[in-house]
C-alpha positions as CSV (number, residue, x, y, z in Angstrom):
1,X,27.2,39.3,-8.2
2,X,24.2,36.8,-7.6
3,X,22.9,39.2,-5.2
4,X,23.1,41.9,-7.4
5,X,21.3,39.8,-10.1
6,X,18.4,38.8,-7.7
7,X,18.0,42.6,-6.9
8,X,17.4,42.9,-10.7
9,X,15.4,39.8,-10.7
10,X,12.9,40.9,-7.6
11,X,13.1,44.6,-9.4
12,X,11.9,42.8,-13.3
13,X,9.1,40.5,-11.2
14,X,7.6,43.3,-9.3
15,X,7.5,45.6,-12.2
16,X,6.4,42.6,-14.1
17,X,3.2,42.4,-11.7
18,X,2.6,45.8,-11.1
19,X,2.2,45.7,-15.3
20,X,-0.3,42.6,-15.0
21,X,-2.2,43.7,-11.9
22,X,-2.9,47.2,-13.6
23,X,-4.7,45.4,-16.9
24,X,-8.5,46.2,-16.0
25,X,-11.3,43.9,-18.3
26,X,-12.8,47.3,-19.9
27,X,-9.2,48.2,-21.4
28,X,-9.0,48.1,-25.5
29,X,-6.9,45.6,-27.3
30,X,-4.6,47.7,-29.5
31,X,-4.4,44.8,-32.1
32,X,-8.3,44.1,-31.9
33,X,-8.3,47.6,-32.6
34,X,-6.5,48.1,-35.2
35,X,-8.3,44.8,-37.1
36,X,-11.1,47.0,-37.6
37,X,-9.1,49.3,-39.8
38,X,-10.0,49.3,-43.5
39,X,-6.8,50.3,-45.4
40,X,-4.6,46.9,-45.7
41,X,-1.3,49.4,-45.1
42,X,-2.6,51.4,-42.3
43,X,-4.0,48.3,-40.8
44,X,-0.5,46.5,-41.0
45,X,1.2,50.4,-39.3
46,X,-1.3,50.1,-36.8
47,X,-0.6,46.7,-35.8
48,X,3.3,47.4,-35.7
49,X,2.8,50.2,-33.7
50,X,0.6,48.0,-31.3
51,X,2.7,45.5,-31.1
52,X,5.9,47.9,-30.4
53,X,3.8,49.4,-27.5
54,X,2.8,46.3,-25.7
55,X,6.3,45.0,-26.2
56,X,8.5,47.5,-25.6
57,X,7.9,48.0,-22.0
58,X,10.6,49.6,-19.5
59,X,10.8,46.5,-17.2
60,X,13.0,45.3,-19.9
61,X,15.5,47.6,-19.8
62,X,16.3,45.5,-16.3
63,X,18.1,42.8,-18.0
64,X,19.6,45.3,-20.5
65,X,21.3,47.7,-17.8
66,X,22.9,44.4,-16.1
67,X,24.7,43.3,-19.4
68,X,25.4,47.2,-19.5
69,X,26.7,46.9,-15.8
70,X,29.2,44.1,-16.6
71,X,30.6,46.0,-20.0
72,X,31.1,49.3,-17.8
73,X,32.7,46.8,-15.1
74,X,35.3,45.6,-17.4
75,X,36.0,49.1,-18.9
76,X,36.3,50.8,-15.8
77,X,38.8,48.1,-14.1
78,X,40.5,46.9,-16.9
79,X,39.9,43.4,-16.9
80,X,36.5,42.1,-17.6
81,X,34.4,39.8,-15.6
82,X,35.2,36.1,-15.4
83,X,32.8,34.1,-16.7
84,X,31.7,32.5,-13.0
85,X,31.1,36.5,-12.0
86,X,28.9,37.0,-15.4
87,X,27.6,33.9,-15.1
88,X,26.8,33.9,-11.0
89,X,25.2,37.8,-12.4
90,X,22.8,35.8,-14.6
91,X,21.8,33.0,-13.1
92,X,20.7,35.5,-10.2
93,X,19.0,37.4,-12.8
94,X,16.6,34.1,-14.0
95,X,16.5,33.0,-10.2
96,X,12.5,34.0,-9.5
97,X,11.9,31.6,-12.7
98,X,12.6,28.7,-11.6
99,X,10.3,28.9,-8.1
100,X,7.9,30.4,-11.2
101,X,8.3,27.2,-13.2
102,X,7.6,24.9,-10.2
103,X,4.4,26.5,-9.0
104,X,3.0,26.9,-12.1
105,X,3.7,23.1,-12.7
106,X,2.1,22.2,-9.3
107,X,-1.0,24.2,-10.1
108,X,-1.8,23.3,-13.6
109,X,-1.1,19.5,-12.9
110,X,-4.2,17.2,-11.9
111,X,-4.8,16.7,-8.4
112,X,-6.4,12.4,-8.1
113,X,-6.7,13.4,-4.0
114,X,-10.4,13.7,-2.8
115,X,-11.2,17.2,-1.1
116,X,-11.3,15.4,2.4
117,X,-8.7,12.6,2.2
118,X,-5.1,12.5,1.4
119,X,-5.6,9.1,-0.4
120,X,-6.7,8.6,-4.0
121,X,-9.9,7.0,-4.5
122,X,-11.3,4.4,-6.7
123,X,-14.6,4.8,-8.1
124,X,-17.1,1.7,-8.1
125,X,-19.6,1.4,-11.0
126,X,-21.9,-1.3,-12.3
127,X,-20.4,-2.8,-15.5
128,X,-21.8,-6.0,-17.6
129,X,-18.2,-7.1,-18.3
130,X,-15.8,-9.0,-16.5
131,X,-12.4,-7.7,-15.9
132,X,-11.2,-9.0,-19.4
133,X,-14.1,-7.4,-21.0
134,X,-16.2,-10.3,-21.6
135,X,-20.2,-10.3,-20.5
136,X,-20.2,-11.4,-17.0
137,X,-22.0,-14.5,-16.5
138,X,-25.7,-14.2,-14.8
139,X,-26.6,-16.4,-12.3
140,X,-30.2,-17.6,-13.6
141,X,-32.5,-20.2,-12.6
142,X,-32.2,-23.1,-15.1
143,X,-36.4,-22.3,-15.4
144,X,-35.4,-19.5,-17.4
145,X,-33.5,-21.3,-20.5
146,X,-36.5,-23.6,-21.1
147,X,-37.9,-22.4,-23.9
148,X,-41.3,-20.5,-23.0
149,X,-44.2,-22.9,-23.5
150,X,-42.7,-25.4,-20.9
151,X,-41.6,-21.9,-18.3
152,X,-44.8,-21.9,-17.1
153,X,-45.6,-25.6,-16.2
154,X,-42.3,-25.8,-14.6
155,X,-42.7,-22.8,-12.0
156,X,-46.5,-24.4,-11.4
157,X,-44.4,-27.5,-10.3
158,X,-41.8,-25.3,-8.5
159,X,-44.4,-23.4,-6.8
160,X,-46.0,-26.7,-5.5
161,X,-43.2,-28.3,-4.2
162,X,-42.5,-25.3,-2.1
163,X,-45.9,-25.4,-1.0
164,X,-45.1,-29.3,0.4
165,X,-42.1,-28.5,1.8
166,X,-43.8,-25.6,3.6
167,X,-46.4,-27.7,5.0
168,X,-44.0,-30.6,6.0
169,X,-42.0,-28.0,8.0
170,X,-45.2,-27.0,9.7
């Protein structure tokens, strides 16, 4: 019985995507279509009728004929299917939607892996806070909190006691 429902299932999917492939961009949308009607009542007709048309497709007469299967089964034997038979029948049937789940899942989840590595990567930026979010602390020369008027005279007295040390290394 599974194998029968997988038959139906493969049948259903490749119906399915012979329905999607065959939707070209230039095709009209039924229900855009029949927005642009005037006439509230014939607009609300020609929306049912849209909507009947897109939905009612014959790839869904797949899962219908299997529940048909098992009620002609039963009738034709005399004893209907046990539930593991019906059950085996349908969980063959919804087989292509779980591997259908999972690799829709795997493609719309986000990928942290670098195109050339198979490790995730860590960006590095510049940021003026510490890890706890506090400013970091500059290192600055102690020149630089005088207050300005006495900044100059003390890098004229810097500069000139480089200059000695310079010469006394000469």
């Amino acid at each position: 019985m599974a194998m029968l429902g997988s038959a139906a299932s493969y049948a259903y999917f490749s119906w399915l995507c012979r329905d999607v492939d065959s939707v070209k961009p230039t095709d009209t949308v039924p229900i855009w279509e029949a927005n642009k009607i005037e006439n509230p009542w014939l607009r609300k007709a020609a929306k049912l009728k849209a909507a009947y048309q897109k939905a009612l497709q014959p790839r869904l007469l797949v899962p219908v004929a299997l529940g048909c299967f098992v009620g002609v089964y039963g009738r034709v034997t005399g004893e209907p299917l046990d539930l593991v038979y019906s059950g085996c029948l349908l969980l063959g049937f919804l087989s292509y939607k779980a591997a259908l789940v999972v690799k829709l899942v795997d493609d719309l989840t986000p990928k942290s892996f670098g195109p050339q590595s198979d490790r995730p990567t860590i960006e590095k930026f510049e940021d003026e806070l510490d890890q706890w979010g506090r400013p970091k602390k500059r290192l600055s020369n102690p020149i630089d909190v005088m207050p300005e008027d006495q900044q100059q005279k003390a890098y004229e007295q810097l500069e000139k006691q480089m200059e000695k040390q310079r010469a006394r290394e000469q």
